[in-house]
PyMOL Python script that loads the backbone (N, CA, C, O; Angstrom):
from pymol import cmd

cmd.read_pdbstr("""\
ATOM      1  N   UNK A   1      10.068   9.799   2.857  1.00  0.00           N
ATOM      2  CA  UNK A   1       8.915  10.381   3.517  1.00  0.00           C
ATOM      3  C   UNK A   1       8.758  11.805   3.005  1.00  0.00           C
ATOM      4  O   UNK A   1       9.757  12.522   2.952  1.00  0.00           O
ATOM      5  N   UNK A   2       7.746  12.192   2.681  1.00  0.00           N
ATOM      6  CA  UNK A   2       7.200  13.533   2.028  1.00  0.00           C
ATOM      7  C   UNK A   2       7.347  14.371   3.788  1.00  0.00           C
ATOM      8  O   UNK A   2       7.106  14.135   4.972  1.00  0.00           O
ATOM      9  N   UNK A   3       8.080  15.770   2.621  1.00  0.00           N
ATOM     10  CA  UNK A   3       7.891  16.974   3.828  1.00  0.00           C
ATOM     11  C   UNK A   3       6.714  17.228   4.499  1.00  0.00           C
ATOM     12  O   UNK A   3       6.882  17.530   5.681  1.00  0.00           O
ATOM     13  N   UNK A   4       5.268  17.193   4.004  1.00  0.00           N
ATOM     14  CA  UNK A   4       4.007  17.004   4.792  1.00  0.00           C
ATOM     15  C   UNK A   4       3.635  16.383   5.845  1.00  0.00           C
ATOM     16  O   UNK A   4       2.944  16.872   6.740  1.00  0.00           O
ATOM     17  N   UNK A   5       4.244  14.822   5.788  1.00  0.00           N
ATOM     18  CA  UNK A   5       4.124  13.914   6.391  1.00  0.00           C
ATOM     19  C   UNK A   5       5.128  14.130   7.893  1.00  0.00           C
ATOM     20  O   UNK A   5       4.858  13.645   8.991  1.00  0.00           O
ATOM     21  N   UNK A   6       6.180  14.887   7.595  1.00  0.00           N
ATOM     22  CA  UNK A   6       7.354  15.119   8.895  1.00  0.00           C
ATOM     23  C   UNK A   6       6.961  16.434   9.582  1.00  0.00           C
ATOM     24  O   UNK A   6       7.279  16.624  10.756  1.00  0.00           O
ATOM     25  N   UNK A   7       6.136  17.531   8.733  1.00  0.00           N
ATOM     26  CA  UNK A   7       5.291  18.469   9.547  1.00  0.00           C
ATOM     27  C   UNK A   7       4.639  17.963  10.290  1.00  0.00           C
ATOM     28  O   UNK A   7       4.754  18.052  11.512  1.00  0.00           O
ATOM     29  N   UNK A   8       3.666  17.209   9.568  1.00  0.00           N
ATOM     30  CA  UNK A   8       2.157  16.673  10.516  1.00  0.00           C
ATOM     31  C   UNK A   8       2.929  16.161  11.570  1.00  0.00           C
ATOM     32  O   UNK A   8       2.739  16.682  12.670  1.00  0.00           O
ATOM     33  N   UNK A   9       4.131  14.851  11.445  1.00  0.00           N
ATOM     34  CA  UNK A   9       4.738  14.552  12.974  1.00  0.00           C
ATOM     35  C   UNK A   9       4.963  15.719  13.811  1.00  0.00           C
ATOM     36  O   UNK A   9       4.436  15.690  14.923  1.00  0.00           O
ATOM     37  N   UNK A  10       5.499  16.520  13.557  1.00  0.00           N
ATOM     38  CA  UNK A  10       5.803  17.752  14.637  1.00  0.00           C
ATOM     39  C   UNK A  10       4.670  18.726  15.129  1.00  0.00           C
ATOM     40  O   UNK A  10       4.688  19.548  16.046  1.00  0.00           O
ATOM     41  N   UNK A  11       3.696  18.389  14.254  1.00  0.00           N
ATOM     42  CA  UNK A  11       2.399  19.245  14.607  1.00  0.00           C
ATOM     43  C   UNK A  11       1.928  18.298  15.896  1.00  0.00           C
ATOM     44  O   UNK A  11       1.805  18.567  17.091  1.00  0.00           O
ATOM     45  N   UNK A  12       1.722  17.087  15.143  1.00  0.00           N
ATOM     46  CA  UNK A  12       0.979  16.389  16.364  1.00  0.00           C
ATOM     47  C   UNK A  12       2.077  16.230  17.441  1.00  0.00           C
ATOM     48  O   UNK A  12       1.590  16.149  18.568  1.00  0.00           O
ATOM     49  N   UNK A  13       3.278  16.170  17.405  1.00  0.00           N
ATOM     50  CA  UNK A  13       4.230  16.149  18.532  1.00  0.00           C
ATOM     51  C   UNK A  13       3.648  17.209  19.544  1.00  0.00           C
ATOM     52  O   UNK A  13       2.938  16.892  20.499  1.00  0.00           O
ATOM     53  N   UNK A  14       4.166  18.998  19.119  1.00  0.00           N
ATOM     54  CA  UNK A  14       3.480  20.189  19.373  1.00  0.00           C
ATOM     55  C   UNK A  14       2.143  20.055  20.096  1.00  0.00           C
ATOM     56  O   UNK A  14       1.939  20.762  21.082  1.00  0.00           O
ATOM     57  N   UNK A  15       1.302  19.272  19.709  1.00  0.00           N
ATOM     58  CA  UNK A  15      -0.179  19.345  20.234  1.00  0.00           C
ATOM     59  C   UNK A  15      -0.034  18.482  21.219  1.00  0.00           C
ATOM     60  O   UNK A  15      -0.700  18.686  22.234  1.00  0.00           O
ATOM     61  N   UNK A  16       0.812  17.383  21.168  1.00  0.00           N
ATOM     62  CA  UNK A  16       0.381  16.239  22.219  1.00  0.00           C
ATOM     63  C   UNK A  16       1.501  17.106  23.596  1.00  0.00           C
ATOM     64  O   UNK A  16       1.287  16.702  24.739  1.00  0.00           O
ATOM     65  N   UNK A  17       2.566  18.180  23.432  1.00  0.00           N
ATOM     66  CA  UNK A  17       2.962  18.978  24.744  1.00  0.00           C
ATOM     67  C   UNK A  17       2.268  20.117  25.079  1.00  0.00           C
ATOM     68  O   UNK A  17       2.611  20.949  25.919  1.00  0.00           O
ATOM     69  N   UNK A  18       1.126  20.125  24.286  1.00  0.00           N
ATOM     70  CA  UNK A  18       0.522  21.211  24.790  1.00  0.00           C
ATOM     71  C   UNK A  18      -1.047  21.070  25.613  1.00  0.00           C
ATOM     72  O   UNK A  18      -1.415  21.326  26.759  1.00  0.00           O
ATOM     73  N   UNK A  19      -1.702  20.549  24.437  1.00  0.00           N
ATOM     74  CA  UNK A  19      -2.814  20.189  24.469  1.00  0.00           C
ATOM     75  C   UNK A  19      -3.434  18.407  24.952  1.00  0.00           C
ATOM     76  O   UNK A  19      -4.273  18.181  25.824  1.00  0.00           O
ATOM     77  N   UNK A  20      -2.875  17.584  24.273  1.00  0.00           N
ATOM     78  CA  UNK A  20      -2.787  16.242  24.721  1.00  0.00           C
ATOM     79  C   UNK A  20      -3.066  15.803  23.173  1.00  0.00           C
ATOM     80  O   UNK A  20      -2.622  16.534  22.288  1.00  0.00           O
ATOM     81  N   UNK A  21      -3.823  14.577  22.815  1.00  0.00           N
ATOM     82  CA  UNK A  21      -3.982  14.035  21.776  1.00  0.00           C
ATOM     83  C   UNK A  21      -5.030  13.328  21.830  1.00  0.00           C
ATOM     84  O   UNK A  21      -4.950  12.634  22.843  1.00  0.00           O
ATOM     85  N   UNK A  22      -6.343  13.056  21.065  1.00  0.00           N
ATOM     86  CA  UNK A  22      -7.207  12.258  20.335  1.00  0.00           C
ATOM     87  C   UNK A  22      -6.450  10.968  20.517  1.00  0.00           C
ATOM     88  O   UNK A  22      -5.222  10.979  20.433  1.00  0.00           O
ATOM     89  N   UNK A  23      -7.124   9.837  20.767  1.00  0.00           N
ATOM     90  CA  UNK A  23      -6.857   8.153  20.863  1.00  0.00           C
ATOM     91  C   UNK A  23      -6.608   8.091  18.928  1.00  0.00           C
ATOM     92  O   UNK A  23      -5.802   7.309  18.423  1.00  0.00           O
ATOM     93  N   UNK A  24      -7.399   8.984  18.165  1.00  0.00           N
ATOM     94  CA  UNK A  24      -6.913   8.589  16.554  1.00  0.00           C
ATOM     95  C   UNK A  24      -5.156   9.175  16.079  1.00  0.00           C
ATOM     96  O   UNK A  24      -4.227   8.772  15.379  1.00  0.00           O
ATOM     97  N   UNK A  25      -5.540  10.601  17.160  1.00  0.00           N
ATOM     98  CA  UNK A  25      -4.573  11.248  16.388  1.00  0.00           C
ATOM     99  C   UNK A  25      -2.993  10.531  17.042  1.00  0.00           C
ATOM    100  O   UNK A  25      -1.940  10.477  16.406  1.00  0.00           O
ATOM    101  N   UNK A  26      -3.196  10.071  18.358  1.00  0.00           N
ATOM    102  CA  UNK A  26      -2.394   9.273  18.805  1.00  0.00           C
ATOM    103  C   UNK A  26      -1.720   7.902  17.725  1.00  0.00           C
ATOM    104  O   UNK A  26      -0.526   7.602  17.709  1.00  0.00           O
ATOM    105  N   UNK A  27      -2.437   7.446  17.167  1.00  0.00           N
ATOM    106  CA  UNK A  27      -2.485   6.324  16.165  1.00  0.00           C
ATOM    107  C   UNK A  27      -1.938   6.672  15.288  1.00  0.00           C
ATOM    108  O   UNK A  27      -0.840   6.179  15.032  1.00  0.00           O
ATOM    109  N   UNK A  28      -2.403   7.495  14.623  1.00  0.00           N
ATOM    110  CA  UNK A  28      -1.275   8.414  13.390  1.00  0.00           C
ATOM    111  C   UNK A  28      -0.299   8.517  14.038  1.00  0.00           C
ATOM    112  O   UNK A  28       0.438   7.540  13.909  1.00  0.00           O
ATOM    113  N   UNK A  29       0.056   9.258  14.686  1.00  0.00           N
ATOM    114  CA  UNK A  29       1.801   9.727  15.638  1.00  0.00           C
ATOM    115  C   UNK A  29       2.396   8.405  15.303  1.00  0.00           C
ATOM    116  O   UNK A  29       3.294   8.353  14.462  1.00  0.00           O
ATOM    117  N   UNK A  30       1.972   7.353  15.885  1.00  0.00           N
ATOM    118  CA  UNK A  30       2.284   6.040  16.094  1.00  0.00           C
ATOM    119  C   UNK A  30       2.836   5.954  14.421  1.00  0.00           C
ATOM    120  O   UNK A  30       3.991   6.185  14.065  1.00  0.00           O
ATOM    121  N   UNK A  31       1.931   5.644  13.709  1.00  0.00           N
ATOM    122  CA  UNK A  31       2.017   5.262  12.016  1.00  0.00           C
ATOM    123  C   UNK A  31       3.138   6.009  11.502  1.00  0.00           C
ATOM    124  O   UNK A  31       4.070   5.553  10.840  1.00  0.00           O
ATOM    125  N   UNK A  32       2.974   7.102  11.840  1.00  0.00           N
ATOM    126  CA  UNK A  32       3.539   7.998  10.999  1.00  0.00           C
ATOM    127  C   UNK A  32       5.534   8.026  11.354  1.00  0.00           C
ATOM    128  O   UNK A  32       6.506   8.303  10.651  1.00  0.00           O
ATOM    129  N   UNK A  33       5.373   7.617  12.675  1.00  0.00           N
ATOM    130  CA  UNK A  33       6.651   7.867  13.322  1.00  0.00           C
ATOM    131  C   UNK A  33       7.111   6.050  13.006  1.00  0.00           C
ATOM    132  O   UNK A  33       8.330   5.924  12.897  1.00  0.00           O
ATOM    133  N   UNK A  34       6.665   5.302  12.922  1.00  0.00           N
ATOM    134  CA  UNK A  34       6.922   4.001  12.567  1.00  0.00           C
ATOM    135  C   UNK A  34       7.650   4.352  10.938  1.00  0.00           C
ATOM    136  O   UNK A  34       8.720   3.859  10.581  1.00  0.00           O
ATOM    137  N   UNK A  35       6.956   5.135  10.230  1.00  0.00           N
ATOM    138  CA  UNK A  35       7.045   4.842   8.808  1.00  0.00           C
ATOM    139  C   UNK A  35       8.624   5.767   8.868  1.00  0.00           C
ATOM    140  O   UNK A  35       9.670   5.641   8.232  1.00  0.00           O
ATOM    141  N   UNK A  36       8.148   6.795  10.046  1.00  0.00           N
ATOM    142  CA  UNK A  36       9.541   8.180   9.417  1.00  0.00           C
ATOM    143  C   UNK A  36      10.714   6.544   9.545  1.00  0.00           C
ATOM    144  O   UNK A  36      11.390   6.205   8.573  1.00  0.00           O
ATOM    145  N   UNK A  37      10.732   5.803  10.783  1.00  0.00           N
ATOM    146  CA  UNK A  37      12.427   4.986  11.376  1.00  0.00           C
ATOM    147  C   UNK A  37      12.353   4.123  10.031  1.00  0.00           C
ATOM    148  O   UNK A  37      13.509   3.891   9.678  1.00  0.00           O
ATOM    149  N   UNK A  38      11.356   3.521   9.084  1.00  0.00           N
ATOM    150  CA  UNK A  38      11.579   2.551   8.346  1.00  0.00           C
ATOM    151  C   UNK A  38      12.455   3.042   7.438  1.00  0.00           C
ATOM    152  O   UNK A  38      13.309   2.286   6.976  1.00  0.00           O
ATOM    153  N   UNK A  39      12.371   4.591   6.976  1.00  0.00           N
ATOM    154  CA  UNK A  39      12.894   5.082   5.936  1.00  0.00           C
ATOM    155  C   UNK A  39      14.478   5.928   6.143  1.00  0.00           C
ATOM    156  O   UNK A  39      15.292   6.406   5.353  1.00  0.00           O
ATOM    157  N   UNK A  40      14.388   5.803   7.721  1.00  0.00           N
ATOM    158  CA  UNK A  40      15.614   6.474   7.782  1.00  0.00           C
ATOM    159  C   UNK A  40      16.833   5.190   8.339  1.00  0.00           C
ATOM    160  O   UNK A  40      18.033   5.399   8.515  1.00  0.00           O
ATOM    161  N   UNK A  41      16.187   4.012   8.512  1.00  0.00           N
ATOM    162  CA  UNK A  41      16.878   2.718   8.626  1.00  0.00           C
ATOM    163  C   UNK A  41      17.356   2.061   7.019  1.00  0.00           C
ATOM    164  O   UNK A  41      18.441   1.511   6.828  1.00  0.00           O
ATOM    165  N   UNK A  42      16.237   2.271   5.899  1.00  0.00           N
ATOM    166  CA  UNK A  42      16.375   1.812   4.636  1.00  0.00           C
ATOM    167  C   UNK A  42      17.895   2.736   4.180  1.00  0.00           C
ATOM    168  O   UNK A  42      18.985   2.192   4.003  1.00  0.00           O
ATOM    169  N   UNK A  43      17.685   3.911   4.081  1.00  0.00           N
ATOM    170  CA  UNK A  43      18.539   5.030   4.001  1.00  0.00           C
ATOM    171  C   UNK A  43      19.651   4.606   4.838  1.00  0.00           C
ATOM    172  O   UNK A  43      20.596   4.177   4.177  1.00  0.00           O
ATOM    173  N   UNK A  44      19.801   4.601   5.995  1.00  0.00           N
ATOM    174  CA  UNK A  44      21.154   4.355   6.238  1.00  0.00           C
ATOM    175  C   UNK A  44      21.324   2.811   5.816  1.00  0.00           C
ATOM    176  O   UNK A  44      22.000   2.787   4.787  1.00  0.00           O
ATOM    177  N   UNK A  45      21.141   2.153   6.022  1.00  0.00           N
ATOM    178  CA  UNK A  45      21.166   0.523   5.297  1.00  0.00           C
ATOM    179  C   UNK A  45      22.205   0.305   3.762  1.00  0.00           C
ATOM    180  O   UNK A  45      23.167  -0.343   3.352  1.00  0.00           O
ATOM    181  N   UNK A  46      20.801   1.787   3.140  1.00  0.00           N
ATOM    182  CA  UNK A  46      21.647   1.706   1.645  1.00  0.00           C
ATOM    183  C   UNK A  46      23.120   2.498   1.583  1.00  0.00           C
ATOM    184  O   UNK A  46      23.927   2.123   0.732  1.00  0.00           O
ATOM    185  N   UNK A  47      23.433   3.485   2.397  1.00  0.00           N
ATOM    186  CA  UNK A  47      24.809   4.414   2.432  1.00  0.00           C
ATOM    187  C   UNK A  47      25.538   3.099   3.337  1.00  0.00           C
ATOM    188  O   UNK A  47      26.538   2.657   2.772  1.00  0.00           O
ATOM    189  N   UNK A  48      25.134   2.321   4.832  1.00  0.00           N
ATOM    190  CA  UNK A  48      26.245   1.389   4.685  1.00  0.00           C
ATOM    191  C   UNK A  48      26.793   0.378   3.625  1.00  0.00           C
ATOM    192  O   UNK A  48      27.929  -0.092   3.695  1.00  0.00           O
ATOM    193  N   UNK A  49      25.914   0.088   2.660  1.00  0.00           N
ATOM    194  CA  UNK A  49      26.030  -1.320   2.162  1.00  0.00           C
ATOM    195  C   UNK A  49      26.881   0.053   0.587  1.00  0.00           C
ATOM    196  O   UNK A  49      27.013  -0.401  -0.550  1.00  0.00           O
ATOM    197  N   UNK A  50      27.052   0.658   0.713  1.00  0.00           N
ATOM    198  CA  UNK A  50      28.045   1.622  -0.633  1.00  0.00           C
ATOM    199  C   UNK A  50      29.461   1.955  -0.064  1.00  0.00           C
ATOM    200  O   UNK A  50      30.213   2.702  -0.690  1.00  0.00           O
ATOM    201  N   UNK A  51      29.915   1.242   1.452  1.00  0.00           N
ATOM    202  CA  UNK A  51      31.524   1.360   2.133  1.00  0.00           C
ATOM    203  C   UNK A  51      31.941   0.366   1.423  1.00  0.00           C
ATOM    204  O   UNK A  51      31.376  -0.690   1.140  1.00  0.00           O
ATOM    205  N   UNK A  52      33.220   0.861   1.082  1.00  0.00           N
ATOM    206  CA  UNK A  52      34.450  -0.067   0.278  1.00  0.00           C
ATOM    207  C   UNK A  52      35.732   0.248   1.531  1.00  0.00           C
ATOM    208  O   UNK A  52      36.125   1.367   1.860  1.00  0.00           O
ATOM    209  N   UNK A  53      36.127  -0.829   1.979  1.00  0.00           N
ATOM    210  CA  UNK A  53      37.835  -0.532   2.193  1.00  0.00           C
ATOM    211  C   UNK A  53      38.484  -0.849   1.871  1.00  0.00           C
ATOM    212  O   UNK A  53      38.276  -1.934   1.329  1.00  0.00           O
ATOM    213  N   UNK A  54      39.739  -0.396   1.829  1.00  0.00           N
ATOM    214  CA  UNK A  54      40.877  -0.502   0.842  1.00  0.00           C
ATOM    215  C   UNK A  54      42.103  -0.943   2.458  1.00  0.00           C
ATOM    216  O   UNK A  54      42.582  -0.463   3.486  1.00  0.00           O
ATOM    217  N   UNK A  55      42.036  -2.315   1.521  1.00  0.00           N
ATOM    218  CA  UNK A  55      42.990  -3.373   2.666  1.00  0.00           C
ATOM    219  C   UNK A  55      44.673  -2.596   2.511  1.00  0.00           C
ATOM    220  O   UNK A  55      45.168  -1.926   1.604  1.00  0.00           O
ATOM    221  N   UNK A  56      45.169  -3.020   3.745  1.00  0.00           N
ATOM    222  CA  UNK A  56      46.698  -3.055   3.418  1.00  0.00           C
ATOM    223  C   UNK A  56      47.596  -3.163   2.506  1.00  0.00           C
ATOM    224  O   UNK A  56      48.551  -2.448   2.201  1.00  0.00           O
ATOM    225  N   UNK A  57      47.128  -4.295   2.032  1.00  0.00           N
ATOM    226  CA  UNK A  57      47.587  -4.844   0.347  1.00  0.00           C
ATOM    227  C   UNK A  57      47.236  -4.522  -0.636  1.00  0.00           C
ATOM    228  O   UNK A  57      47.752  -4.941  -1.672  1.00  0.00           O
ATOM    229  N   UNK A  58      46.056  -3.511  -0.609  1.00  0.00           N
ATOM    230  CA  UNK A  58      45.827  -3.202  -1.629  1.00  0.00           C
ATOM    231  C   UNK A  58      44.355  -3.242  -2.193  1.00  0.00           C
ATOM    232  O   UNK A  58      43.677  -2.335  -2.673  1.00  0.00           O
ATOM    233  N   UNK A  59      44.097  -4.458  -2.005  1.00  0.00           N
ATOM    234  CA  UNK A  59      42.866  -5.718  -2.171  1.00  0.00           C
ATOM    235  C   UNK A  59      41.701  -4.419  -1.613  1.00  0.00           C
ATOM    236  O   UNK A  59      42.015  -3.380  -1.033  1.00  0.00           O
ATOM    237  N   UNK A  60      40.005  -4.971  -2.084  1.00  0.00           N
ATOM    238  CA  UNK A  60      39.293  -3.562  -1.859  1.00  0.00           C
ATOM    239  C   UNK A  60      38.383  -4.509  -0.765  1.00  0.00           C
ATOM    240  O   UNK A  60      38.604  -5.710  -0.920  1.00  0.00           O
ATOM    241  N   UNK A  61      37.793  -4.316  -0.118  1.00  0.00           N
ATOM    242  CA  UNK A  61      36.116  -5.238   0.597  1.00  0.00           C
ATOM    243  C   UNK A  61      35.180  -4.637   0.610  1.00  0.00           C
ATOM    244  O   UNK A  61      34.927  -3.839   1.512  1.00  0.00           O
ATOM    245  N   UNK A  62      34.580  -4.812  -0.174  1.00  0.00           N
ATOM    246  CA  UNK A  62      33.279  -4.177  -0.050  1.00  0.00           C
ATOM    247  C   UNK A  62      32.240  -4.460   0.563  1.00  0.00           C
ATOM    248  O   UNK A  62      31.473  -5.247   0.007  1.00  0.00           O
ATOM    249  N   UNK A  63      31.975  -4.062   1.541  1.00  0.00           N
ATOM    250  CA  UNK A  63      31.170  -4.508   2.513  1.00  0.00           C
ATOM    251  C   UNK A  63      29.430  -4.361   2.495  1.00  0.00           C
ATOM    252  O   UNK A  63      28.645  -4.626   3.406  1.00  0.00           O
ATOM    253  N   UNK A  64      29.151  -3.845   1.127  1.00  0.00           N
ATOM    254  CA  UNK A  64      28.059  -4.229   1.098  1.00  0.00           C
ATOM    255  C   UNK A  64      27.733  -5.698   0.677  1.00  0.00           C
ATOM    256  O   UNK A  64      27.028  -6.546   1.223  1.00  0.00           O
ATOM    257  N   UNK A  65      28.527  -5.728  -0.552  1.00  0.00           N
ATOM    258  CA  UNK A  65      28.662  -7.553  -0.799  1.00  0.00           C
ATOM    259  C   UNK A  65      28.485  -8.456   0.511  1.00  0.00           C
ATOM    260  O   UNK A  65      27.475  -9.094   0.808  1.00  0.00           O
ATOM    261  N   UNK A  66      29.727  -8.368   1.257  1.00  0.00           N
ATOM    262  CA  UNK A  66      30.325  -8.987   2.318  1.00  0.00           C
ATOM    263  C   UNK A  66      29.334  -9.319   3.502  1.00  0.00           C
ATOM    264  O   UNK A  66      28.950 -10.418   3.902  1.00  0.00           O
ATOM    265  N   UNK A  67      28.948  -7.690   4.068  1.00  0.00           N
ATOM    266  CA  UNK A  67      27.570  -8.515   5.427  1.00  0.00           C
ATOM    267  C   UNK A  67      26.528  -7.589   4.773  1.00  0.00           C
ATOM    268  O   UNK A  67      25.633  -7.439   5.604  1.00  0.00           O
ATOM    269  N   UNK A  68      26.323  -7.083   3.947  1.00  0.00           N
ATOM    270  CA  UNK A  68      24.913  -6.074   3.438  1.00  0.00           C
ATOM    271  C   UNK A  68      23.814  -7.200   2.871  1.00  0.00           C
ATOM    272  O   UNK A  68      23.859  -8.428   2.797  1.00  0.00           O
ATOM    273  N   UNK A  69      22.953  -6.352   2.559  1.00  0.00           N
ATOM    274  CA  UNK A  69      21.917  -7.420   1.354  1.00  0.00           C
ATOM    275  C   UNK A  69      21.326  -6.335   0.628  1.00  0.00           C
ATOM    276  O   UNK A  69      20.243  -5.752   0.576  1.00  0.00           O
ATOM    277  N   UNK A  70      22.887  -6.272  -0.117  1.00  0.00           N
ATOM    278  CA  UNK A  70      22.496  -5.363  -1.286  1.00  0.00           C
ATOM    279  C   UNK A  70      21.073  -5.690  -2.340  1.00  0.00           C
ATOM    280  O   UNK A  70      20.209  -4.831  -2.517  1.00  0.00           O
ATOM    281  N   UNK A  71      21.011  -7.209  -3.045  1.00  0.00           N
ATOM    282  CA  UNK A  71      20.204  -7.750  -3.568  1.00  0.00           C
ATOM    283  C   UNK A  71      18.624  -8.154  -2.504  1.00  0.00           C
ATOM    284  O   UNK A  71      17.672  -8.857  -2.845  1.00  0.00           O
ATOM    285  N   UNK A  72      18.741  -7.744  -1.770  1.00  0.00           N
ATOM    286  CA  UNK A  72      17.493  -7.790  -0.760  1.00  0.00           C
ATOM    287  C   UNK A  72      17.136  -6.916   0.101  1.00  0.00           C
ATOM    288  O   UNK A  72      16.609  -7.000   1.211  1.00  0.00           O
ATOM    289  N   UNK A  73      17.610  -5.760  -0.766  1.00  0.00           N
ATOM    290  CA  UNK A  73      16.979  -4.307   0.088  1.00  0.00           C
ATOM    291  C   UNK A  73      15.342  -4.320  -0.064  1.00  0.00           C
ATOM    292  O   UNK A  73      14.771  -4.945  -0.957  1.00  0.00           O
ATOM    293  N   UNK A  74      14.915  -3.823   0.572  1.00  0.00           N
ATOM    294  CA  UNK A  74      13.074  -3.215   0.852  1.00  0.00           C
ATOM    295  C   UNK A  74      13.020  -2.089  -0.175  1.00  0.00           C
ATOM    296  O   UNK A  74      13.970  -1.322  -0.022  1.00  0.00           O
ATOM    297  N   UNK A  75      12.301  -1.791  -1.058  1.00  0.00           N
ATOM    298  CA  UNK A  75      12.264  -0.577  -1.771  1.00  0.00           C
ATOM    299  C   UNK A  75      10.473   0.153  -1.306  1.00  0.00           C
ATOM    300  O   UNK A  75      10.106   1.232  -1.772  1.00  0.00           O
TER     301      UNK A  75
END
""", "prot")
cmd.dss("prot")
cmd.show_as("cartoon", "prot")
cmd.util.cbc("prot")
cmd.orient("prot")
């Protein structure tokens, strides 16, 4: 998400405790705050599915293989 796009959320946040909000500008908030969780879910998604542990024995699991979908991430 572009730095513009996470202002405008806090602008319109800012306006909607002060002032209230437009039924449009409400809609954006909506859009915009939908799009910020998609990207900060993709993002953490991709840093879980890059954990490796290193077993007792030695042996590694990589757990993105294991329960991730490394090959079926959203880009």
């Amino acid at each position: 998400m572009k730095q513009e796009q996470i202002d405008r959320i806090n602008a319109l946040y800012h306006k909607s405790q002060a002032v209230g909000l437009t039924e449009e500008e409400k809609a954006e908030q909506a859009a915009l705050r939908k799009q910020y969780i998609a990207d900060i879910r993709r993002s953490l998604r991709g840093e879980l599915n890059r954990i490796s542990i290193v077993e007792k024995d030695g042996s590694i699991t990589d757990l993105g293989k294991k329960y991730g979908n490394i090959g079926e991430q959203e880009h």
